[in-house]
N, C-alpha and C positions, 0 to 999 in steps of 0.2 A: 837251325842254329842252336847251338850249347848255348847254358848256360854260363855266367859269368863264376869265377871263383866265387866271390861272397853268394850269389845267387846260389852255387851250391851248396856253401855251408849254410844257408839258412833252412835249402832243401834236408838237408839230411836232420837238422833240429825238429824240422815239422815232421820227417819222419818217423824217427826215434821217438816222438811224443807220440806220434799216431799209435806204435806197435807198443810202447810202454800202456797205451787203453787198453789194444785188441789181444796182446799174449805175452805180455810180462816185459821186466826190466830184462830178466836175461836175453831175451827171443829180441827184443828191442836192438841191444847189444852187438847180438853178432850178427842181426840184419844190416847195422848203421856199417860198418866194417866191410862184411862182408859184400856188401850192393850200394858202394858210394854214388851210383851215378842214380839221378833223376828219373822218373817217368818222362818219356818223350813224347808223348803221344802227338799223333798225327792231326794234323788240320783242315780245315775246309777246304782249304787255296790244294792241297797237295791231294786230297782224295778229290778228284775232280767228276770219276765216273760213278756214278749212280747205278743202283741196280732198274731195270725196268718196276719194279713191284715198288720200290721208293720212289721214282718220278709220280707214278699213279695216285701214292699216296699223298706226294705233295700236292701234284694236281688237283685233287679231290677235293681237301680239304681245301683249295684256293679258289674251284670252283664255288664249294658250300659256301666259304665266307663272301665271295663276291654277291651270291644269289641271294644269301640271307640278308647284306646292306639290301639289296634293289628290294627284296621285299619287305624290309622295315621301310624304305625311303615310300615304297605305293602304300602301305599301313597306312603311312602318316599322311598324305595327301585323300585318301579313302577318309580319314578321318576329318578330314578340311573342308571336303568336298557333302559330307554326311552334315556339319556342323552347318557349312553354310544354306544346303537346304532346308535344314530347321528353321533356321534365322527367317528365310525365305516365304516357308511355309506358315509361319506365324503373323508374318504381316501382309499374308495373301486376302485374310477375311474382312479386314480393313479397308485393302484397295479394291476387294469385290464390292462392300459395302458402298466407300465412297463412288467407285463407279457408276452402283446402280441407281444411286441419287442422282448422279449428272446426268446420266439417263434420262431420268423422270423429270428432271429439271427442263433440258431441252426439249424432250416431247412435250410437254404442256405450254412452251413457249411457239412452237412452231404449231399446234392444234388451235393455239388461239390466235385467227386471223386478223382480228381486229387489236390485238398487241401494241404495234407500233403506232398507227395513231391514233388508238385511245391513252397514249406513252405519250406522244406529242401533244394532244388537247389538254392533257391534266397538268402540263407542265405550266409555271404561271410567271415564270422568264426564261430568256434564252441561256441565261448563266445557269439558272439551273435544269432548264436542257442539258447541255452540255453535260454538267456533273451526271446527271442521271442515267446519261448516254455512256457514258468511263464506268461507272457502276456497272451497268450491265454487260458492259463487255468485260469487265472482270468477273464476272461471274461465268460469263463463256468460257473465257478462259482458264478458272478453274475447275471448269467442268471438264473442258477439253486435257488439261494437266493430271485431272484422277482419270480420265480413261486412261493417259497416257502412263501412267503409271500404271495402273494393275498389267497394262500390255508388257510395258518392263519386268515388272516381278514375275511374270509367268514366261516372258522368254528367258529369263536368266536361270529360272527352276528348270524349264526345261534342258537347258544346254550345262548347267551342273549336274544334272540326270543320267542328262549322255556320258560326263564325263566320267562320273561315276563307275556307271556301268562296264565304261571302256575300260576303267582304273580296276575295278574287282577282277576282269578276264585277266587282264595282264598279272595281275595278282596272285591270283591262282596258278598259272604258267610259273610264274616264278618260283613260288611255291613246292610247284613239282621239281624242278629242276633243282631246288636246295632238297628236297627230300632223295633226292635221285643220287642227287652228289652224297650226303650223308651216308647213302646205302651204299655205296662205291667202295668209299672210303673206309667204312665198319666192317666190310668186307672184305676186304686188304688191311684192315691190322688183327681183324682177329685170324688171317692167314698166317698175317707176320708171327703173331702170338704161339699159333700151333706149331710152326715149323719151329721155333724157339723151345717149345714143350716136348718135339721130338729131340731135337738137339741136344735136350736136357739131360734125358735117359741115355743115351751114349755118351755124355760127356760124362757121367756119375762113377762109372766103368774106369774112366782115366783116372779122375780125380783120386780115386779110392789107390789105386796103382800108386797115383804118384807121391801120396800121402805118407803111402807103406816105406818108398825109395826115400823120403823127405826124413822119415822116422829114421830110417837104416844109416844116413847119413850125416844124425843128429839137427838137419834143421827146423827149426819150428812151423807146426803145421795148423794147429787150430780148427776147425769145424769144416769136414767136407760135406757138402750140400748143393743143389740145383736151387734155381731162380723160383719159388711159386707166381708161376702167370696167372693162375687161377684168380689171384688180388685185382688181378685188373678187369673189369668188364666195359667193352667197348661197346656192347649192345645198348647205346643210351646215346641220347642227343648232349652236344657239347655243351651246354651249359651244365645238366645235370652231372658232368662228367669234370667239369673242368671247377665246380662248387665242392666234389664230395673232393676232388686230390687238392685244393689248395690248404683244407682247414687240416689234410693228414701232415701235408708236404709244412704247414706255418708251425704247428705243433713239433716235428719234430726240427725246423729250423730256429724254434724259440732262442732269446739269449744270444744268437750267431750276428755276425755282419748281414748274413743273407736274410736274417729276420723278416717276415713279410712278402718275403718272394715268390708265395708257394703258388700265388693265382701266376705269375712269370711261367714257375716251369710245369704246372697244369696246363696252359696254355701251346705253348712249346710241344709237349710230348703230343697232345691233339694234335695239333698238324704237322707232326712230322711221324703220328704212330710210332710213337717209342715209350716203352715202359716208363712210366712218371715217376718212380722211386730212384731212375739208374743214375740220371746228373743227380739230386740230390747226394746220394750218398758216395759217389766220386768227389764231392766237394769235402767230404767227411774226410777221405785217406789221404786227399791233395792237400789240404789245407784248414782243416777242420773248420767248417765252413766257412771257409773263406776269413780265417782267423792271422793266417800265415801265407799269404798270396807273394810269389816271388815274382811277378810284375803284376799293375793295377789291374783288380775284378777278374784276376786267373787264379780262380780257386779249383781248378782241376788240373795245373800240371800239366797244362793244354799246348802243346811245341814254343814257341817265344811269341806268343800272342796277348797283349793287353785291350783291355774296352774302355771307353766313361762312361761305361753305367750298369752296375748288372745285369739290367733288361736286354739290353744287346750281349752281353757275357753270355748269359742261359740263352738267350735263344739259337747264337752261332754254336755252343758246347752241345745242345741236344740234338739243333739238324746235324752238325757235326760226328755225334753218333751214330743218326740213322745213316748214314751215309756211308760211314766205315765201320760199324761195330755190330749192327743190325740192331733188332727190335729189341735185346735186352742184354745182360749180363751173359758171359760165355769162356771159358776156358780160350777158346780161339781169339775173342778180343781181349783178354786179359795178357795174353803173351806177346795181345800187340799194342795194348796200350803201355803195357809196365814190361817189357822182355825181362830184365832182369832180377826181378823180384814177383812175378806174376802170381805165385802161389798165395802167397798174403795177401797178394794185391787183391786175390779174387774173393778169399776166404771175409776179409775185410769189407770191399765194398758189400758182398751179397750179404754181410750180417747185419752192415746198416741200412742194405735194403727192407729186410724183414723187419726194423724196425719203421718205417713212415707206417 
């Protein structure tokens, strides 16, 4: 669906400021003129087919997160089951204690046969018979009460033991299986990554071509250059991955709407294996970050799609990438995200990729 009139004049103001940053008032000018219409770029709903190498990655990465909850959820019961043996073990020496008194207590009651009626002779009424007789039985009784306890405290140790135990193998299992997924996954984007890096070097060949035709034809050209994938290193566990791109990706979103977002699209590029600088700096040529959004939290010029919230905006605009554009910035997604002004577009977002 187009754009509305006003929606396009507002497109073309966000434009025109965009190319008055990246190559002047003139170059600004006869882009605004020249290439009235909008980036259209395509959407999640309309690219529906996935390549097999992007299911796996999503896969992977939904495996990892699934395996990594189940192994924090047994951590933390490991750790419940560890605490309450302590607790356990501490008031074992107590109920051994008390036990082996009730012990000693009964045996010396039951070795002395003449107990109960030299108990009966000594008593000097029946009332206090009686009392005397409830005395002693409470003392059976709590004799009988600390055996029964230490029997409690040591079945309970034991069967938190087991559970334990049962809780560390599953543990471990799970373990593997998030480390298994991570290797999958790291696997398949540093594939994604290469195949980008070849891509690179044959796309450099065009660019350089079409820079010369751009020139021949007076339209403004600006820096011809490839993606450095090299920035990215997927050889690392997703926290340490998703810590080093949020403070580059918040740093260079300082001052913007998007301020703060950068653990968003750290997050986002992780599981969808997509270069974590390429939303960011799409949101720069759309809408300088999200300063000029021609509907709500569409700060990339994303087909007629609005969100409530950025957090869902970046995560649909990044799967939305891997999905259509691949692992990074490219001549061939530039012509298909922006067809009619593609050259800027490309020269544009990749300079503000080089900056995060």
């Amino acid at each position: 669906m187009d754009a509305t009139p006003s929606l396009h004049a507002a497109w073309r103001a966000n434009r025109t400021r965009t190319l008055i940053a990246g190559a002047g008032v003139t170059a600004a000018l006869f882009a605004s003129v020249l290439f009235p219409v909008p980036a259209r770029a395509i959407t999640t709903e309309t690219e529906a087919t996935l390549t097999e190498t992007q299911k796996k990655v999503e896969q992977t990465a939904a495996a990892f997160d699934k395996a990594n909850k189940a192994l924090e959820d047994l951590q933390e019961q490991v750790a419940k089951n560890e605490a309450r043996i302590a607790e356990l073990e501490s008031k074992l020496p107590e109920a051994q204690d008390r036990a082996s008194r009730a012990m000693r207590d009964i045996y010396k009651k039951r070795k002395d046969s003449n107990f109960l009626m030299s108990f009966v002779m000594g008593t000097e009424s029946l009332d206090s018979l009686i009392s005397s007789m409830k005395y002693v039985d409470q003392i059976k009784d709590a004799n009988i009460e600390a055996l029964e306890d230490l029997n409690a405290v040591q079945t309970e140790l034991e069967a938190e033991k087991t559970k334990l135990n049962a809780a560390k193998v599953k543990a471990e299992s799970e373990h593997k299986a998030a480390s298994d997924a991570l290797a999958d996954a790291q696997k398949l984007r540093e594939s994604a990554q290469a195949k980008a890096d070849a891509e690179a070097a044959a796309e450099l060949a065009a660019l350089q071509e079409a820079a010369k035709q751009a020139a021949q034809g007076g339209e403004p050209t600006g820096p011809v250059a490839t993606p450095d994938n090299g920035e990215v290193n997927w050889s690392t566990d997703e926290a340490a991955f998703i810590a080093e791109w949020t403070s580059r990706i918040d740093a260079y979103l300082a001052g913007s709407p998007l301020e703060g977002q950068g653990v968003t699209f750290a997050t986002a590029a992780w599981k969808y294996g997509v270069d974590p600088r390429f939303s960011p700096a799409i949101s720069n040529t759309e809408s300088s970050k999200g300063r000029h959004c021609f509907l709500p939290h569409n700060a990339w010029g994303w087909g007629s799609s609005s969100w409530d919230s950025w957090e869902e905006a970046i995560d649909d605009h990044v799967a939305g990438l891997a999905r259509g554009y691949g692992y990074t910035i490219s001549v061939a997604g530039a012509k298909k995200y922006c067809p009619p002004n593609w050259f800027n577009w490309y020269n544009n977002t990749l300079s503000e990729m080089n900056k995060i």
